[in-house]
VOPAGU-2260 file (C-alpha; in pm, 1 decimal, decimal comma):
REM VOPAGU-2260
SITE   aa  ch    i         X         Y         Z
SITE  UNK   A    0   -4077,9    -297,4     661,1
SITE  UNK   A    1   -4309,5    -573,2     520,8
SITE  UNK   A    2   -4378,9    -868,3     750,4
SITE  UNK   A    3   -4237,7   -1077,3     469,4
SITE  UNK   A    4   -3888,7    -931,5     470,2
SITE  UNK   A    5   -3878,3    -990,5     819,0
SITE  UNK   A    6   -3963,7   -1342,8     804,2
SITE  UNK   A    7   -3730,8   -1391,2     504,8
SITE  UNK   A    8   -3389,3   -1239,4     687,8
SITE  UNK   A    9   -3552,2   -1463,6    1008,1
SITE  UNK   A   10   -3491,2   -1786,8     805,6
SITE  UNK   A   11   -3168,4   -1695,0     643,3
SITE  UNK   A   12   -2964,9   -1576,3    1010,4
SITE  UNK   A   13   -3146,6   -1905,4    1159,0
SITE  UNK   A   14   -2892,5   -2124,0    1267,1
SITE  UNK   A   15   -2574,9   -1970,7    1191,9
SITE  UNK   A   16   -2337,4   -1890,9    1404,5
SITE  UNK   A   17   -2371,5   -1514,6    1576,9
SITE  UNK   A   18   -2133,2   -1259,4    1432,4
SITE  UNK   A   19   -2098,6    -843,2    1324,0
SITE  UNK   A   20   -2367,9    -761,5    1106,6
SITE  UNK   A   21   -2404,2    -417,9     949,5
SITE  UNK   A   22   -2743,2    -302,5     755,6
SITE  UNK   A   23   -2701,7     -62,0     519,9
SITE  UNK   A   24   -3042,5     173,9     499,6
SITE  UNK   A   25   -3084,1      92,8     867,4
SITE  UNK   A   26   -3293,6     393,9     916,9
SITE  UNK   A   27   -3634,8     293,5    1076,7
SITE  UNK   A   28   -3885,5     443,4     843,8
SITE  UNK   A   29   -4155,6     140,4     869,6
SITE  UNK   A   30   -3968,7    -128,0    1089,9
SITE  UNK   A   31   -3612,1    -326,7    1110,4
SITE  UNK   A   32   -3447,7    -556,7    1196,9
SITE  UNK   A   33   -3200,9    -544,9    1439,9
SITE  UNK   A   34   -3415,4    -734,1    1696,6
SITE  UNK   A   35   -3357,9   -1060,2    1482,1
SITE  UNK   A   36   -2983,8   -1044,9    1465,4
SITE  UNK   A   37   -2935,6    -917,5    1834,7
SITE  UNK   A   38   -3194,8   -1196,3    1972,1
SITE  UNK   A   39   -2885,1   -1459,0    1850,9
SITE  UNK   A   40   -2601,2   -1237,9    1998,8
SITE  UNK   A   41   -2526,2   -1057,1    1697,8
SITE  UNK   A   42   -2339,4    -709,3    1701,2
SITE  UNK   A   43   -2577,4    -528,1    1476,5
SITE  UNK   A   44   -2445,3    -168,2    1324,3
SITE  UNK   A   45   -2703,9      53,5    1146,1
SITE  UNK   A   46   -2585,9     246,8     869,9
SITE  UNK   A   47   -2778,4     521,2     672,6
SITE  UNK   A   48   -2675,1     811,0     491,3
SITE  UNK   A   49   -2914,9    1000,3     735,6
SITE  UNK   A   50   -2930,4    1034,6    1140,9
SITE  UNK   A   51   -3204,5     873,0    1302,0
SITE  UNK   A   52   -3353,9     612,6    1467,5
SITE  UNK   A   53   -3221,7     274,2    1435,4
SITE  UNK   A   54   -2866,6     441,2    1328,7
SITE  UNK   A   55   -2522,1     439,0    1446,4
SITE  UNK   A   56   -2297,6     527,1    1167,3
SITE  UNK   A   57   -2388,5     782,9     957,4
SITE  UNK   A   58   -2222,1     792,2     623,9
SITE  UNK   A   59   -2290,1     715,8     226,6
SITE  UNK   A   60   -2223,1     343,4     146,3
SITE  UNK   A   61   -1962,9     440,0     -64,9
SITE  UNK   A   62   -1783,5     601,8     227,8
SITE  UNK   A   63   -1810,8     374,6     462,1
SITE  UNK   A   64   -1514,7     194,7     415,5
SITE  UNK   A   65   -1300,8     516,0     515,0
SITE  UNK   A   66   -1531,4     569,2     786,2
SITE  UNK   A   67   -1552,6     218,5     927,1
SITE  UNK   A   68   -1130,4     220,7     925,3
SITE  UNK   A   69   -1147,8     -69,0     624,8
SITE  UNK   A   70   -1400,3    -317,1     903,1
SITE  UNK   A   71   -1532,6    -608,8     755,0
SITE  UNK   A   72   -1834,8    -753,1     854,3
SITE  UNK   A   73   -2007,8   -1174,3     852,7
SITE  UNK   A   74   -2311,6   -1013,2     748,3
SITE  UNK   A   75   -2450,9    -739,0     546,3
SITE  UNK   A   76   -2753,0    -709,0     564,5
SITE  UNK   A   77   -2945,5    -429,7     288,2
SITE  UNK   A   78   -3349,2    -436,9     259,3
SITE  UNK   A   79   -3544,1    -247,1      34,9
SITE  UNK   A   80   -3300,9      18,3     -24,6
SITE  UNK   A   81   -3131,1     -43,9    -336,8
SITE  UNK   A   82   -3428,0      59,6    -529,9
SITE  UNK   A   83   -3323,3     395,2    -403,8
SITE  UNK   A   84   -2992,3     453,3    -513,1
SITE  UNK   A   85   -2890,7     592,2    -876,2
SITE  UNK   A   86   -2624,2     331,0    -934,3
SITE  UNK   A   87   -2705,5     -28,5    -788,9
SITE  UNK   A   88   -2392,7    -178,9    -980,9
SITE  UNK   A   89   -2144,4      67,6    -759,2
SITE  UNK   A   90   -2371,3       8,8    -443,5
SITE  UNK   A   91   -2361,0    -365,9    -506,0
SITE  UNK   A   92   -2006,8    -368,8    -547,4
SITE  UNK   A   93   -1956,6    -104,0    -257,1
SITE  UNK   A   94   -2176,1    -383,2      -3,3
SITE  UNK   A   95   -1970,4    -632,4    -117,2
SITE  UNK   A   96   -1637,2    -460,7      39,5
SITE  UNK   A   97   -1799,9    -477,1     344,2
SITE  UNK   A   98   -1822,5    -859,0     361,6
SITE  UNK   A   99   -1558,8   -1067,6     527,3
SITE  UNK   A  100   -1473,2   -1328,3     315,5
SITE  UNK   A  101   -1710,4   -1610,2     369,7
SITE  UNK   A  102   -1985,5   -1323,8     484,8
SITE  UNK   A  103   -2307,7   -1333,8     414,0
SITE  UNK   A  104   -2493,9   -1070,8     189,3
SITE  UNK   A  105   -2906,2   -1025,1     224,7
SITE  UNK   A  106   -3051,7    -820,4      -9,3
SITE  UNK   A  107   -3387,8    -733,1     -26,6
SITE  UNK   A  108   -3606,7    -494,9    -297,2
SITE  UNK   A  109   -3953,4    -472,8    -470,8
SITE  UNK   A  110   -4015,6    -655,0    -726,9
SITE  UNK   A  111   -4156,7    -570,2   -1034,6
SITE  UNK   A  112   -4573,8    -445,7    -991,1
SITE  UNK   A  113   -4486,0    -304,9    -614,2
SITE  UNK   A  114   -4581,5      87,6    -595,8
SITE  UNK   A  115   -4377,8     397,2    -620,7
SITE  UNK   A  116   -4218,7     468,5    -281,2
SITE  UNK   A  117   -4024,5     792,1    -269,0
SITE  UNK   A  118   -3785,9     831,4      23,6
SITE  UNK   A  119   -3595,2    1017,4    -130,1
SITE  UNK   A  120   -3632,3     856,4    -432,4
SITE  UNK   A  121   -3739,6     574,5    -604,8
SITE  UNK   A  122   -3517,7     477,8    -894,4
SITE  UNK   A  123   -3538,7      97,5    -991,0
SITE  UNK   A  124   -3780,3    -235,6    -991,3
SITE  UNK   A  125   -3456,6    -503,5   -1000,6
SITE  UNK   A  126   -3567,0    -844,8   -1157,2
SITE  UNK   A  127   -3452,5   -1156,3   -1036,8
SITE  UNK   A  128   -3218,6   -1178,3   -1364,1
SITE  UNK   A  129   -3017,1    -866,7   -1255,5
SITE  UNK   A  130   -2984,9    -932,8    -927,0
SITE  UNK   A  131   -2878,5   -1244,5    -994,5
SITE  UNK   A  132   -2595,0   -1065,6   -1205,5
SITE  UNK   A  133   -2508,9    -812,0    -965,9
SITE  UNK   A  134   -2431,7   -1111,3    -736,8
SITE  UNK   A  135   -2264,9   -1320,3   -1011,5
SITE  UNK   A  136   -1900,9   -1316,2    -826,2
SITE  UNK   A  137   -2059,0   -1442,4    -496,9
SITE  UNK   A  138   -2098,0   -1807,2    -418,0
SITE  UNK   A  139   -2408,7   -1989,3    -267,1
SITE  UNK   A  140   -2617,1   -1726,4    -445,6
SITE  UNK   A  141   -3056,5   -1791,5    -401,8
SITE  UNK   A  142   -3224,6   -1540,9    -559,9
SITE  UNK   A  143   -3644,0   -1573,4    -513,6
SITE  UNK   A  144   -3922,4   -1326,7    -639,3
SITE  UNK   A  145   -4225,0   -1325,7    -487,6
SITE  UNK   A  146   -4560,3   -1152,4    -625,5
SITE  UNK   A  147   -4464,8   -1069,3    -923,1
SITE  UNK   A  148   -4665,9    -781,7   -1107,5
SITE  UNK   A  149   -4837,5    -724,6    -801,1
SITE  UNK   A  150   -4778,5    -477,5    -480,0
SITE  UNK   A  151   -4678,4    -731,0    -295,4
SITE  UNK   A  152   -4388,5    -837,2    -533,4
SITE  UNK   A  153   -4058,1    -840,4    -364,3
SITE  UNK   A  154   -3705,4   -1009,1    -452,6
SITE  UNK   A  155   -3491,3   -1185,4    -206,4
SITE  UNK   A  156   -3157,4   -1270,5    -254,6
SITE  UNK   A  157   -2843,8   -1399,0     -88,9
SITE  UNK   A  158   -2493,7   -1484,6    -141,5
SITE  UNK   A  159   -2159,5   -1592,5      27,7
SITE  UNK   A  160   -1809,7   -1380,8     -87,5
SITE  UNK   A  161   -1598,0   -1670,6    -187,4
């Protein structure tokens, strides 16, 4: 995980008040971070479609609303995995059922010039106009692109579920 996504989910929990935060595409394949949450007593779960390391519920997003028993959460936290899905309108929507109302949704992905990363597969470059729609029924919503046309280009977003 990029130094900068770090820093950017840093300033966004400072300050609020601890709570249950689950990140989807927890698994740890260059960094997380679970540290930042758990440093301000959050309960941090790690979800990922695959077992490993940084993990604790393993399940597709789309299930995990079966699998969590319907558990809402103050935070959901997804970095640079949407890019990796097939359908980022369903796996929008599908975060956003995790979100308590009032909760807190960070999402994270490169932007537009950032390199092909295949784990499994690397489907999408969202611009800061379509994430910006995919979070049009939130409230609060800050949507920020960094870099863009570079390899450093990355877009961060947030947004409160009214």
């Amino acid at each position: 995980m990029r130094t900068e996504v770090r820093e950017y989910v840093d300033r966004t929990i400072n300050g609020l008040p601890p709570g249950e935060v689950i990140d989807v595409g927890s698994f740890d394949v260059n960094g997380h971070v679970k540290d930042l949450f758990v440093k301000r007593g959050w309960k941090y779960t790690g979800l990922d479609m695959k077992a490993g390391k940084n993990v604790d519920v393993v399940c597709t997003l789309a299930d995990a609303p079966k699998v969590l028993n319907g558990k809402q959460f103050d935070c959901v936290s997804c970095l640079e995995t949407i890019e990796h899905v097939y359908d980022p309108v369903a796996f929008t929507a599908d975060l956003k059922k995790l979100l308590k109302p009032g909760g807190l949704l960070i999402l994270c992905t490169p932007g537009n010039g950032f390199a092909t990363h295949r784990f499994p597969v690397d489907c999408w470059r969202l611009l800061p106009d379509v994430v910006t729609w995919l979070l049009n029924d939130l409230k609060d919503v800050s949507v920020l692109e960094t870099s863009p046309g570079t390899n450093a280009a990355e877009v961060y977003a947030k947004g409160r579920k009214p």
